[in-house]
N, C-alpha and C positions, 0 to 999 in steps of 0.2 A: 460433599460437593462432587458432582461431575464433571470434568475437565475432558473437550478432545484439544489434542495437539496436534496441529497441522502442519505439518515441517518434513520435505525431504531428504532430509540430511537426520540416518540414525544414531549419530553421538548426541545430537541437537536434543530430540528428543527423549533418547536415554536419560540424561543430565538432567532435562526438567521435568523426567515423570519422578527421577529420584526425588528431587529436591519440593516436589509437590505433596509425594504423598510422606514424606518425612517431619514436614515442617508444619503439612494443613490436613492430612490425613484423608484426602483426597483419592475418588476414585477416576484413574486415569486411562484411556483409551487412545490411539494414535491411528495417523493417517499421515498416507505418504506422497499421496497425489493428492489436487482438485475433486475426479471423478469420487474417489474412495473417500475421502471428508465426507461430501452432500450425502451419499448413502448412507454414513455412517449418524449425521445427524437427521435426517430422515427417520432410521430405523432407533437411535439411543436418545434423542432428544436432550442432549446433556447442556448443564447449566451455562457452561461455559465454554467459548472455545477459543485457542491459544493459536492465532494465524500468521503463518509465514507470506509475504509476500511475492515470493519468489518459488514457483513451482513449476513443473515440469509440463503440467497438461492443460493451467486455466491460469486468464489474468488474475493477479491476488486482487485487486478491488472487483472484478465481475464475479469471482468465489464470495467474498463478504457480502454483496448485494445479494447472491442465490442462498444463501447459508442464513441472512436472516429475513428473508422471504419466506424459507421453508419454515421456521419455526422464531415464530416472530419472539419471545420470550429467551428466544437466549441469547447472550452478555459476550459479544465479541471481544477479546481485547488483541489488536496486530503486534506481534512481534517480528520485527524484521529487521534486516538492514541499512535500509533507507532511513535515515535521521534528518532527512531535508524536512523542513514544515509544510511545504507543499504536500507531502504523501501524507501527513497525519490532516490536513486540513481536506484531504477529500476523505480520506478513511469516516475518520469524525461524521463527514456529511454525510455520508451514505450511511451511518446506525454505528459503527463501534461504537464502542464504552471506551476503551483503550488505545491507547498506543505507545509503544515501545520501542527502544532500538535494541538489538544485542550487545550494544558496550555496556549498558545497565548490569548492575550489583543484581546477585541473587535476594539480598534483602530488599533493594526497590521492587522487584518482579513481585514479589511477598506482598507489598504492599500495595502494591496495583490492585493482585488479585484478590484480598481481602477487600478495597476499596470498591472493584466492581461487586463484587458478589454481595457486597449490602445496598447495592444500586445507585451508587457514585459513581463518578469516573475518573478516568485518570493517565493522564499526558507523562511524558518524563521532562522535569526541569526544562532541561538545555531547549527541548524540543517549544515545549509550553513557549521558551522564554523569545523563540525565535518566531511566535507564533504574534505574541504579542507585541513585540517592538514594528512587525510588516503595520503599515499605515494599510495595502490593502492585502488579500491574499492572494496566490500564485491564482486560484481559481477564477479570482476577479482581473486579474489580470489578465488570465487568456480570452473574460470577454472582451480584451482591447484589441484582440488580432481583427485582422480582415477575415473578409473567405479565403481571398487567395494564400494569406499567411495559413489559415488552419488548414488548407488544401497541402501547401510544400509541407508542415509539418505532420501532416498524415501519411503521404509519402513516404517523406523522412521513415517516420515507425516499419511502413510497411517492409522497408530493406531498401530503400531507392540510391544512390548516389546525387548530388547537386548536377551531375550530368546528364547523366538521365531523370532526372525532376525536370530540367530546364528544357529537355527533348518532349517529354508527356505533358510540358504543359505549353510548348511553341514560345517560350523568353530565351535569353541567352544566357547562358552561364553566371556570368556576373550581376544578373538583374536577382536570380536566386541568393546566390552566395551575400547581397547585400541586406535581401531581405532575410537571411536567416540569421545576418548580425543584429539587425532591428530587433527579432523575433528571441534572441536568446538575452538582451537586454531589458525589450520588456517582460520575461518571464524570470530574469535572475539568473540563469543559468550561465556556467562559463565556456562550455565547449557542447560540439554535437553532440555523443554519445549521451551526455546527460539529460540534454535535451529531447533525444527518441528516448531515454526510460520516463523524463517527467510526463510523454506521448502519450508512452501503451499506459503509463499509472493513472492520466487522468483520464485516460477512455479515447482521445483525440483516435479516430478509427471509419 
């Protein structure tokens, strides 16, 4: 099996090219940015690829969108740090196989990887279980914002403060600040910050 691993962080990848070609006998290639991934499945076309969401040069869902564009036959599975169900519920939509978090056991990873690579897929538990009890998803929930909500929260992403949001779009302060308490209860979310990653993850741009 051909495995790329996409992860900037070289312990990260160290640790599961060991534990790949140890356990599955796995042939393992790595990438350390966005741009260098796409080339590299471009040019190796490998079965599988192991993605981080969190890199240095691309968004990790607009990387998974061009990763299996380029070669439609290969078997995404996200590993990253996000374990909210929001990030595996778009991942999922856009073509992974997988999703992961890194608190996961190297025996679940195992199994993941054996479950995609016979063209299953596979959630982790806790992730799965939080996917299932949402009556709707985070994605259908942000078709409940307005324009002007997805406009402040595009903003938000870009770098803006509630300050200058409220100045770029002629409200006052507080007419923002109440809608971005609307806007993080209808998405689940508890504070800003979370709120501009759930942003740049689901594309809001």
């Amino acid at each position: 099996m051909n495995i790329l691993l996409v992860d900037d962080h070289a312990i990260v990848r160290s640790g599961l090219r060991d534990l790949l070609v140890a356990a599955l006998g796995a042939n393992v290639s790595e990438a350390a940015t966005g741009h260098d991934a796409l080339q590299q499945v471009r040019r190796e076309r490998p079965e599988m690829v192991l993605l981080d969401l969190n890199l240095p040069d691309f968004g990790g869902l607009d990387l998974l969108r061009k990763i299996i564009q380029a070669v439609r036959t290969v078997r995404v599975i996200v590993l990253t740090m996000h374990a909210e169900a929001a990030y595996a519920a778009r991942a999922m939509a856009l073509g992974a196989r997988g999703y992961l978090s890194k608190n996961i056991s190297p025996g679940e990873l195992l199994t993941a990887v054996r479950r995609v690579s016979e063209g299953g897929r596979y959630i982790e538990n806790e992730i799965a279980q939080q996917l299932a009890l949402n009556e709707t998803s985070p994605l259908d929930r942000l078709q409940t914002l307005t324009g002007r909500d997805l406009e402040i929260v595009r903003l938000l992403a870009s770098g803006m403060n509630l300050t200058e949001i409220a100045a770029n779009l002629g409200v006052g302060y507080k007419t923002v600040a109440n809608r971005c308490s609307i806007i993080k209860s209808r998405l689940g979310v508890a504070g800003t910050n979370e709120l501009i990653r759930l942003a740049i993850t689901l594309g809001v741009s």
